[in-house]
mmCIF file as gemmi writes it, N, C-alpha and C atoms, coordinates in Angstrom:
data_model
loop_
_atom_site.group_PDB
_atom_site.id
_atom_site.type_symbol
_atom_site.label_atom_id
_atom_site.label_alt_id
_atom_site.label_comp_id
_atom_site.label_asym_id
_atom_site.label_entity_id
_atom_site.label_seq_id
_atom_site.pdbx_PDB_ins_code
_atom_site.Cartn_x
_atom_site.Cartn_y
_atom_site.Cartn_z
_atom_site.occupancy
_atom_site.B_iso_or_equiv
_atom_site.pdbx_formal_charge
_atom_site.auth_seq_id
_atom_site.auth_asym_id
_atom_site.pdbx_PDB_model_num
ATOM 1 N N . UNK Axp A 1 ? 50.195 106.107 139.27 1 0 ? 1 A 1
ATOM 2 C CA . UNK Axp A 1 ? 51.62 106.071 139.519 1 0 ? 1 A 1
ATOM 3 C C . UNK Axp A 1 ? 52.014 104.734 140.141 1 0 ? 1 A 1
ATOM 4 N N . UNK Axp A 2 ? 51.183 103.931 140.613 1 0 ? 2 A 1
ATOM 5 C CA . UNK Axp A 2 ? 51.641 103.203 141.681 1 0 ? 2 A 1
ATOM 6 C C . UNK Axp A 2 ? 51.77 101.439 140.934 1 0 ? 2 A 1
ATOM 7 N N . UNK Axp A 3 ? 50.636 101.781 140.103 1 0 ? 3 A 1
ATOM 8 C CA . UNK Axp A 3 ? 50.225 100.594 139.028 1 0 ? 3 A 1
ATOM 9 C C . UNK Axp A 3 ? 51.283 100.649 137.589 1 0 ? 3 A 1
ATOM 10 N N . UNK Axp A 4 ? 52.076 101.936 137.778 1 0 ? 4 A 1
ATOM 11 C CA . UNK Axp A 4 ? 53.179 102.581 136.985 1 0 ? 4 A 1
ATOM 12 C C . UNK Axp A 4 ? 54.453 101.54 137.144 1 0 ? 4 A 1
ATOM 13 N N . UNK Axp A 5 ? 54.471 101.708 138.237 1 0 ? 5 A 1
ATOM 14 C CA . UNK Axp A 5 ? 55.727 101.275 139.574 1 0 ? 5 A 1
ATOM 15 C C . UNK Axp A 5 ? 55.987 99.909 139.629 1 0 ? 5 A 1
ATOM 16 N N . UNK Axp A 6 ? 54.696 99.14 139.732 1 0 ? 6 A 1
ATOM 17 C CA . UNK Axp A 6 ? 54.47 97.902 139.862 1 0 ? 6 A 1
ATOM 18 C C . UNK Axp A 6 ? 54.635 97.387 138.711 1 0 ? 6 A 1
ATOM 19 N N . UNK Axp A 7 ? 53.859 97.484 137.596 1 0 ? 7 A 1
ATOM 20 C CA . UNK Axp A 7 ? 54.142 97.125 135.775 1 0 ? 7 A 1
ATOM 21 C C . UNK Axp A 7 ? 55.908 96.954 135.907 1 0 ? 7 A 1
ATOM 22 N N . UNK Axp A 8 ? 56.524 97.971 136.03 1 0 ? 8 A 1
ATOM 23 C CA . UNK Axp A 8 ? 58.301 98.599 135.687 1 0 ? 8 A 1
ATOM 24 C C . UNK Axp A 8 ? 58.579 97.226 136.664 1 0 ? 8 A 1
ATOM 25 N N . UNK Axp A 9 ? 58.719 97.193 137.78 1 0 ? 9 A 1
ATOM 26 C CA . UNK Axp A 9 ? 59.23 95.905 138.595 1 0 ? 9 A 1
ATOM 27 C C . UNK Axp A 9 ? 58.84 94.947 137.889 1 0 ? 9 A 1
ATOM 28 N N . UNK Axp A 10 ? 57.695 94.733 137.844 1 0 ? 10 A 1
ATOM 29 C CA . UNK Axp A 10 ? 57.693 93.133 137.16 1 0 ? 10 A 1
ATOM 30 C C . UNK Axp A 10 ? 58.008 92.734 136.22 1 0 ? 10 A 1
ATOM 31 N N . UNK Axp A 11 ? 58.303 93.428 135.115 1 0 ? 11 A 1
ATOM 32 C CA . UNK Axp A 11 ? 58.845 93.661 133.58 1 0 ? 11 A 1
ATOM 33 C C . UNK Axp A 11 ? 60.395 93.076 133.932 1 0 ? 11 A 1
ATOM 34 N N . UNK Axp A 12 ? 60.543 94.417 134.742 1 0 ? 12 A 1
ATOM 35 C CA . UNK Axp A 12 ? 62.324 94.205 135.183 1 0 ? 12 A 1
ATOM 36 C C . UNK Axp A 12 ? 62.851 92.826 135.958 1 0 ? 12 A 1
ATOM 37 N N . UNK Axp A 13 ? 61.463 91.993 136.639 1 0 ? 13 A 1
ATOM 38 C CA . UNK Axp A 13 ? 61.783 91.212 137.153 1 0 ? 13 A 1
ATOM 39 C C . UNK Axp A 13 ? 62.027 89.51 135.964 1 0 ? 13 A 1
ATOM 40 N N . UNK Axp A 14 ? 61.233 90.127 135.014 1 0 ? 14 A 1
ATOM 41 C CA . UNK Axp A 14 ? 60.769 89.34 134.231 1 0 ? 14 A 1
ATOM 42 C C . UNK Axp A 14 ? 62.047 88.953 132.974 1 0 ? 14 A 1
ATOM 43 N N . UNK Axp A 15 ? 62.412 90.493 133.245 1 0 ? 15 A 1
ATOM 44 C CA . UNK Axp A 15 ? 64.027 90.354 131.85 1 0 ? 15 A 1
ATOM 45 C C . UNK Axp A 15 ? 64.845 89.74 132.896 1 0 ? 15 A 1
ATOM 46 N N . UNK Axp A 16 ? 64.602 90.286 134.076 1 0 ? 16 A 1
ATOM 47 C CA . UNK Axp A 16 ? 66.329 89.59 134.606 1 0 ? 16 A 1
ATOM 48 C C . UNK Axp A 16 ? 66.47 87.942 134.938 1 0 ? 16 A 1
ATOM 49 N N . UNK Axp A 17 ? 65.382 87.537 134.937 1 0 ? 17 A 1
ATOM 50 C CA . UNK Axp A 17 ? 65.209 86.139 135.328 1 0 ? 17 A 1
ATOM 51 C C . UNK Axp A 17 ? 64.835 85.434 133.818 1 0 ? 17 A 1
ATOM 52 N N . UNK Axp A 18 ? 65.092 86.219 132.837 1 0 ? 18 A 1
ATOM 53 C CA . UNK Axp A 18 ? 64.656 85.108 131.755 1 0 ? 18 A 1
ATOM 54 C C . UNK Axp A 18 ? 65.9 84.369 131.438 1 0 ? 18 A 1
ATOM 55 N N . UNK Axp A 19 ? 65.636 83.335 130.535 1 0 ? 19 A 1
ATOM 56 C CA . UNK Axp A 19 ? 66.875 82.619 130.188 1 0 ? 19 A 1
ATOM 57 C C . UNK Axp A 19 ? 68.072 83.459 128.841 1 0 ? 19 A 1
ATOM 58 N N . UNK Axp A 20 ? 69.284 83.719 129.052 1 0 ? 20 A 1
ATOM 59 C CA . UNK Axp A 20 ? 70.05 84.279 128.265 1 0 ? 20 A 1
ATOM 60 C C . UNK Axp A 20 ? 70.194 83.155 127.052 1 0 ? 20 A 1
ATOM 61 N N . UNK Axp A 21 ? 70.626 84.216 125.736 1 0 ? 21 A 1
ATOM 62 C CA . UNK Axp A 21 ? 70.036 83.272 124.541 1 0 ? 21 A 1
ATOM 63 C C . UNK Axp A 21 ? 71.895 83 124.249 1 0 ? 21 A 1
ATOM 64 N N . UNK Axp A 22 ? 72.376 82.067 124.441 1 0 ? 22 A 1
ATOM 65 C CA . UNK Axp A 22 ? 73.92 82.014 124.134 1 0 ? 22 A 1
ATOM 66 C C . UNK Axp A 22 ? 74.185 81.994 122.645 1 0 ? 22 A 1
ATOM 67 N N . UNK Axp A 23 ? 75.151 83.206 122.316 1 0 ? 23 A 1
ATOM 68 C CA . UNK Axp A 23 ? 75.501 82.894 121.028 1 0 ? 23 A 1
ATOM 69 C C . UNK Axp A 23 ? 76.266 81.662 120.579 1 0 ? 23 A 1
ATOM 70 N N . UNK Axp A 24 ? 75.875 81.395 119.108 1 0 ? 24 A 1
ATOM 71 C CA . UNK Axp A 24 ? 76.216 80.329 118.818 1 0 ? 24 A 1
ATOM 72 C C . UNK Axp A 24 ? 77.514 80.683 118.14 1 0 ? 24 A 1
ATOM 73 N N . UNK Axp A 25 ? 78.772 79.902 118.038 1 0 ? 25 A 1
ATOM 74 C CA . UNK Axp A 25 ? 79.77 80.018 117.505 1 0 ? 25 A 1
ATOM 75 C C . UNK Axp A 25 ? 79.745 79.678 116.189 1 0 ? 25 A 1
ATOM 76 N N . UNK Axp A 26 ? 80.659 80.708 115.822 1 0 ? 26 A 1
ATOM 77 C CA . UNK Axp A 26 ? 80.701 81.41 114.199 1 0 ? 26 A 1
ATOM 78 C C . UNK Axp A 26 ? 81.272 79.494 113.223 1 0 ? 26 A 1
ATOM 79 N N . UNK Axp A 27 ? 80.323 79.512 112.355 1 0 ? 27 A 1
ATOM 80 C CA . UNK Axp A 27 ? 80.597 77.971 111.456 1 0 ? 27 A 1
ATOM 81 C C . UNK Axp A 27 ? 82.363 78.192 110.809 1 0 ? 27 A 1
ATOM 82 N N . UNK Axp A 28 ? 82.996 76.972 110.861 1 0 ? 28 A 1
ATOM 83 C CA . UNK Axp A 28 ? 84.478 77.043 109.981 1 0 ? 28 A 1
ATOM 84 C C . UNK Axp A 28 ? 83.754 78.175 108.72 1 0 ? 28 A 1
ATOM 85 N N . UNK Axp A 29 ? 82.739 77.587 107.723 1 0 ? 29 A 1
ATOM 86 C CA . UNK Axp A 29 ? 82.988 77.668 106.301 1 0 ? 29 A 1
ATOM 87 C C . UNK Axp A 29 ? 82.489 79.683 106.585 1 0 ? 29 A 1
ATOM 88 N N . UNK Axp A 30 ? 81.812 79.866 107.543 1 0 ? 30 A 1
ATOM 89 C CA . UNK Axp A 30 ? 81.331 81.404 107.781 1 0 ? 30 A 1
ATOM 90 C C . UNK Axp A 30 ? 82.559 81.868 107.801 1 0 ? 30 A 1
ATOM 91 N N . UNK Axp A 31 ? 84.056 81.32 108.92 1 0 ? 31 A 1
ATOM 92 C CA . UNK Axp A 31 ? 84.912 82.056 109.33 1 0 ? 31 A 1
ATOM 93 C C . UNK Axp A 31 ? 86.119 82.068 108.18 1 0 ? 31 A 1
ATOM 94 N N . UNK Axp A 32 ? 85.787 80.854 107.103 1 0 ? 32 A 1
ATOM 95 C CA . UNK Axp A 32 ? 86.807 80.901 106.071 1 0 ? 32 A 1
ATOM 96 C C . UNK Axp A 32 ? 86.191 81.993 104.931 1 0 ? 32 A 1
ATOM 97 N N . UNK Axp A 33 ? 84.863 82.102 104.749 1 0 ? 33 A 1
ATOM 98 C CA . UNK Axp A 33 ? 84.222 82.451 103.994 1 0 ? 33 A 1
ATOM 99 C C . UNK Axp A 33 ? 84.612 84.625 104.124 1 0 ? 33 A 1
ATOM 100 N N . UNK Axp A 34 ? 84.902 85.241 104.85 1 0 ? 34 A 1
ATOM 101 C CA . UNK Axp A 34 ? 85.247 86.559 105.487 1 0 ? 34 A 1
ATOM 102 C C . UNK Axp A 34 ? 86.195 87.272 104.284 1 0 ? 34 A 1
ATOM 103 N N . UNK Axp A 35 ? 85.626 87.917 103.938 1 0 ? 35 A 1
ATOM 104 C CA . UNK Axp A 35 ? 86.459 88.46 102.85 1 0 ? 35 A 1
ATOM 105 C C . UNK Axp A 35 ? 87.235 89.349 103.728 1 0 ? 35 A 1
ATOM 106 N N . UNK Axp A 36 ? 88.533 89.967 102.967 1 0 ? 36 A 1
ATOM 107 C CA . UNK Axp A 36 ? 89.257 91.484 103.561 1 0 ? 36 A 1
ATOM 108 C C . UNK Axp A 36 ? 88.502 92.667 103.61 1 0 ? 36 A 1
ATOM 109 N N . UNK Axp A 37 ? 87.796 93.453 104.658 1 0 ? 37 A 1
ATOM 110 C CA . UNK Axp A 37 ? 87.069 94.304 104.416 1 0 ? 37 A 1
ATOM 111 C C . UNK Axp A 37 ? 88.248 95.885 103.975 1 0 ? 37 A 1
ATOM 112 N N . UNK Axp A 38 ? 87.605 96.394 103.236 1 0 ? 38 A 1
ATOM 113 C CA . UNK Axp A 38 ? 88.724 97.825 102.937 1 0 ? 38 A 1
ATOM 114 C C . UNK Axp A 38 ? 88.579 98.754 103.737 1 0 ? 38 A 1
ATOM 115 N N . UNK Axp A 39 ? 89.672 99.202 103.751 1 0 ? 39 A 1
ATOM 116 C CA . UNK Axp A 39 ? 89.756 100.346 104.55 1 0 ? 39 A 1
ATOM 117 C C . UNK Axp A 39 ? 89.656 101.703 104.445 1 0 ? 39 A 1
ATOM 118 N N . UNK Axp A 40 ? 90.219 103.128 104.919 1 0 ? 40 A 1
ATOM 119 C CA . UNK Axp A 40 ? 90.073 103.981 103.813 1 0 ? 40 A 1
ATOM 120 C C . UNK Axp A 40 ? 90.884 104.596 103.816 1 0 ? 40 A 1
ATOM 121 N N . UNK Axp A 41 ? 92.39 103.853 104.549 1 0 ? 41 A 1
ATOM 122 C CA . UNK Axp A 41 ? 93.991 104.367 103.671 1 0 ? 41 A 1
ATOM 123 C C . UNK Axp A 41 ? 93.848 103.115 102.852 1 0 ? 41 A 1
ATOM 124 N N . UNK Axp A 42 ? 93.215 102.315 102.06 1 0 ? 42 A 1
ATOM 125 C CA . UNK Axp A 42 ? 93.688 101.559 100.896 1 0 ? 42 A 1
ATOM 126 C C . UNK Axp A 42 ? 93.754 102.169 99.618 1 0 ? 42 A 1
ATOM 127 N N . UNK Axp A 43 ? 93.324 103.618 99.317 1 0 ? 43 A 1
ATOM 128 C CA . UNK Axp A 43 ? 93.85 104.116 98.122 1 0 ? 43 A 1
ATOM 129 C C . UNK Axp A 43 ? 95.331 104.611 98.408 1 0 ? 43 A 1
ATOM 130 N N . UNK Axp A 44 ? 95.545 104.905 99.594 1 0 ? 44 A 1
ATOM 131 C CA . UNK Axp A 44 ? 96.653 105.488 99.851 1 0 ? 44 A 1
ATOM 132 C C . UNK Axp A 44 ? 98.227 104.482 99.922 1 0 ? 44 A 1
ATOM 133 N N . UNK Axp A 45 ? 97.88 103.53 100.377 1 0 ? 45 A 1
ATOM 134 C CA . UNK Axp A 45 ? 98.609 102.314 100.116 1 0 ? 45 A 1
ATOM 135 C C . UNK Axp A 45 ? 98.865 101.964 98.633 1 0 ? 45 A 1
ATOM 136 N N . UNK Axp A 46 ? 97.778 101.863 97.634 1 0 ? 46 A 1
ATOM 137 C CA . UNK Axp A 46 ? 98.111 101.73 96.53 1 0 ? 46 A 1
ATOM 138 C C . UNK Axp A 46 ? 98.593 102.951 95.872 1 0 ? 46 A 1
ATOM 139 N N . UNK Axp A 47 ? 98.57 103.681 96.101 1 0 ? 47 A 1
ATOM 140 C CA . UNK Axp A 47 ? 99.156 104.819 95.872 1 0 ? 47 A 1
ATOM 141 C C . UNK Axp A 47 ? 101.056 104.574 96.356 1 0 ? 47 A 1
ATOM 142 N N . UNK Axp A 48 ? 101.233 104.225 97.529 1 0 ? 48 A 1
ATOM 143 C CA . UNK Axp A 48 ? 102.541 103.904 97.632 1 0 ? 48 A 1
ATOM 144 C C . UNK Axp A 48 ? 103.614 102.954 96.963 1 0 ? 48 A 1
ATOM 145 N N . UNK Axp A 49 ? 102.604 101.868 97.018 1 0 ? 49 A 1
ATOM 146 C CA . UNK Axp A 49 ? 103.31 100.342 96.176 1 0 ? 49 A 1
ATOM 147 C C . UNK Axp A 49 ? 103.194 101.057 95.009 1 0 ? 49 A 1
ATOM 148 N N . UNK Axp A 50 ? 102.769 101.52 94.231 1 0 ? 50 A 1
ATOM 149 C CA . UNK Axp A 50 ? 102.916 102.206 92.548 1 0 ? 50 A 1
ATOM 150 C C . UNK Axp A 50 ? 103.497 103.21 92.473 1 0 ? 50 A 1
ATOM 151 N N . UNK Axp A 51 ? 104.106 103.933 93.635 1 0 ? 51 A 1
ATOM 152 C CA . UNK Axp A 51 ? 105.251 105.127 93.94 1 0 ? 51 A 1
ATOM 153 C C . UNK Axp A 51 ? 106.694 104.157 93.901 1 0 ? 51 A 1
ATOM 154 N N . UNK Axp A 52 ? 106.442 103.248 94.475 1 0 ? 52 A 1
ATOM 155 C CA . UNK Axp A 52 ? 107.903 102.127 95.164 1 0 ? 52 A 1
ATOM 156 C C . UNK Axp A 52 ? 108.085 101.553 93.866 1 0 ? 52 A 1
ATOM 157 N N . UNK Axp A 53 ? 107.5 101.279 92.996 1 0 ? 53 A 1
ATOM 158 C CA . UNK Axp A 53 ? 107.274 100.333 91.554 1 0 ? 53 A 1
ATOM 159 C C . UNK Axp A 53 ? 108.086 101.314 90.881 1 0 ? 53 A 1
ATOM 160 N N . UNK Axp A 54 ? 107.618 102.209 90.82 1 0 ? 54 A 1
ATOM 161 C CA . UNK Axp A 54 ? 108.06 103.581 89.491 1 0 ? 54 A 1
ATOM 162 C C . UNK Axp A 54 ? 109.409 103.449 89.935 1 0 ? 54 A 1
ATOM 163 N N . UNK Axp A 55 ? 109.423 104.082 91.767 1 0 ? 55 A 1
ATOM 164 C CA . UNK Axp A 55 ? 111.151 104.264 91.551 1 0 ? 55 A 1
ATOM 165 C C . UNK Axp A 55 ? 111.939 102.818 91.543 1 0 ? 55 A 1
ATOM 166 N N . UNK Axp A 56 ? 111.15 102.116 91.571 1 0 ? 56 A 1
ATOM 167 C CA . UNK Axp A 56 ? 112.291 100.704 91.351 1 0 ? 56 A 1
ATOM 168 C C . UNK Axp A 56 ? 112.827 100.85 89.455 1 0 ? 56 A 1
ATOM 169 N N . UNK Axp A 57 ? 111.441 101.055 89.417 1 0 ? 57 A 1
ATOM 170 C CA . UNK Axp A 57 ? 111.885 101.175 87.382 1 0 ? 57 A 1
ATOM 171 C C . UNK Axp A 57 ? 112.889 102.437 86.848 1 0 ? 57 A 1
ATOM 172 N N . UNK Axp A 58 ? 112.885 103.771 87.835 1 0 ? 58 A 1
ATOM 173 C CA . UNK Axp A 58 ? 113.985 104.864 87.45 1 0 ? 58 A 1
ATOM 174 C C . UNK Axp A 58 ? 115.33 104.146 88.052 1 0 ? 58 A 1
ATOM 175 N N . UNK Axp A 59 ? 115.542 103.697 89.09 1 0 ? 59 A 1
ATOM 176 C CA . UNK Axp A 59 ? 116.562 102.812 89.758 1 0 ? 59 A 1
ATOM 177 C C . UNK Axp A 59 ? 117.499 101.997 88.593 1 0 ? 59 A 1
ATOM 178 N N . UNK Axp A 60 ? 116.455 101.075 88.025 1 0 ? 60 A 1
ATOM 179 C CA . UNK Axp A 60 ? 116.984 100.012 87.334 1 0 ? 60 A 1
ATOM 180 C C . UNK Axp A 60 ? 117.182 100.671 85.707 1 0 ? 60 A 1
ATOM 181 N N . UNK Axp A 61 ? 116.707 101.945 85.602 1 0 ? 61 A 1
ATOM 182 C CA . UNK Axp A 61 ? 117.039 102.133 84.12 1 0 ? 61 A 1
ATOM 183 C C . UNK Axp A 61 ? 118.445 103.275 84.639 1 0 ? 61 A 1
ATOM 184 N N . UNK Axp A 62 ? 118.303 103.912 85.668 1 0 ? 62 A 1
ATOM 185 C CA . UNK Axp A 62 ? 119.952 104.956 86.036 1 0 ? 62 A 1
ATOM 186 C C . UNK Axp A 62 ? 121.065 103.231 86.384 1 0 ? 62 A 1
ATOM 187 N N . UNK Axp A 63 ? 120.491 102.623 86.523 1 0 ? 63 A 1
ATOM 188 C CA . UNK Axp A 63 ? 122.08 101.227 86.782 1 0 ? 63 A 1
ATOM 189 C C . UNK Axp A 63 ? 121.815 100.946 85.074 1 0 ? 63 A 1
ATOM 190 N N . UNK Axp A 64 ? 121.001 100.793 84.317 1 0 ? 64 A 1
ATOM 191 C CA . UNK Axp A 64 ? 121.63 100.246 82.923 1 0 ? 64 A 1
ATOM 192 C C . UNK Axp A 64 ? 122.163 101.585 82.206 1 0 ? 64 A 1
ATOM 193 N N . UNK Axp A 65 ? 122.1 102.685 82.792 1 0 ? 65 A 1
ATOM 194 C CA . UNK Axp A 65 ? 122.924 103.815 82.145 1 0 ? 65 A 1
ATOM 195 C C . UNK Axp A 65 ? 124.158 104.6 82.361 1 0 ? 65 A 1
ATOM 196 N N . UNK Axp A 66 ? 123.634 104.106 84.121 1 0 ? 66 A 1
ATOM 197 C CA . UNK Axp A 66 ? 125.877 103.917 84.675 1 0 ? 66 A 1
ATOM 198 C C . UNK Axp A 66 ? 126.302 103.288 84.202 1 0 ? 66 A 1
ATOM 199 N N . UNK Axp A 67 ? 125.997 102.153 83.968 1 0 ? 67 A 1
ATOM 200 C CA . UNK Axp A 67 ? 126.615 100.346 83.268 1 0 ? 67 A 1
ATOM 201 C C . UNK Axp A 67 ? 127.278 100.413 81.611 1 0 ? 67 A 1
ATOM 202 N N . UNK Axp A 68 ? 126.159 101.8 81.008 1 0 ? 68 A 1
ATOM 203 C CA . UNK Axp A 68 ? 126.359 101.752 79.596 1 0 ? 68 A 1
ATOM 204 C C . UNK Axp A 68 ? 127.503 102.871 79.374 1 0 ? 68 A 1
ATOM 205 N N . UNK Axp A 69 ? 127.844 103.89 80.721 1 0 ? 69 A 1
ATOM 206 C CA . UNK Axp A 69 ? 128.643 105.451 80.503 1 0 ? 69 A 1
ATOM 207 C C . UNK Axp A 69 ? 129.654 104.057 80.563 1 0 ? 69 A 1
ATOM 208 N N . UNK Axp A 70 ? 130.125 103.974 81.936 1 0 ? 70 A 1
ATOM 209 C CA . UNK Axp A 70 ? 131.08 103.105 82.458 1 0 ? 70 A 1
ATOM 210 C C . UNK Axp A 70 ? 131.395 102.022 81.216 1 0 ? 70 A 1
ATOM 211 N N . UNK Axp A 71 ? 130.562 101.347 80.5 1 0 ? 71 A 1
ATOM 212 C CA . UNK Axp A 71 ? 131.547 100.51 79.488 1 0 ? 71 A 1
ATOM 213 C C . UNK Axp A 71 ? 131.872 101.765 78.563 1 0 ? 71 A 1
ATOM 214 N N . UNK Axp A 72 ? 131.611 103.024 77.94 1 0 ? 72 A 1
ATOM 215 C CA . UNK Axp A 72 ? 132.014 103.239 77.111 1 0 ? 72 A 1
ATOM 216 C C . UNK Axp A 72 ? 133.733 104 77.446 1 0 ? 72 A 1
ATOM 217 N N . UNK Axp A 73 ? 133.499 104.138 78.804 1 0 ? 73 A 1
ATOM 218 C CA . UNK Axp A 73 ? 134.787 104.67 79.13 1 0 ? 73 A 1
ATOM 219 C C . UNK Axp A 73 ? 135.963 103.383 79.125 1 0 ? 73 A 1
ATOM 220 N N . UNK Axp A 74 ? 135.73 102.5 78.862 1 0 ? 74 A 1
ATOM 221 C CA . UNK Axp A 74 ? 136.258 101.314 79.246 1 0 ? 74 A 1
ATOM 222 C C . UNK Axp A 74 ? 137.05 101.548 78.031 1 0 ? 74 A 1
């Protein structure tokens, strides 16, 4: 137990006094290089922008069919 005790201290004495390894800062071409990582509402997002698309396209075909009642009443 005692030779237990002694090993654990000196180990512990041994990490705390060693030299810390400083990270090195991340290179430009590493930090340009970072793609967009995905997420996992990105189906759900595309799912929206192609909801917003559609109704832009029912939008713009009900204005060329007010546009077409309205001239015929003209």
């Amino acid at each position: 137990m005692n030779r237990l005790a002694v090993f654990a201290v000196l180990t512990l004495a041994c990490v705390a006094c060693s030299k810390k390894i400083e990270p090195q800062p991340p290179t430009p071409q590493a930090a340009a290089s970072t793609a967009r990582v995905a997420t996992p509402w990105d189906p759900l997002l595309a799912d929206k922008k192609r909801a917003e698309d559609v109704q832009k396209t029912v939008d713009d075909q009900a204005k060329r069919q007010r546009d077409a009642v309205d001239a015929q009443d003209k």
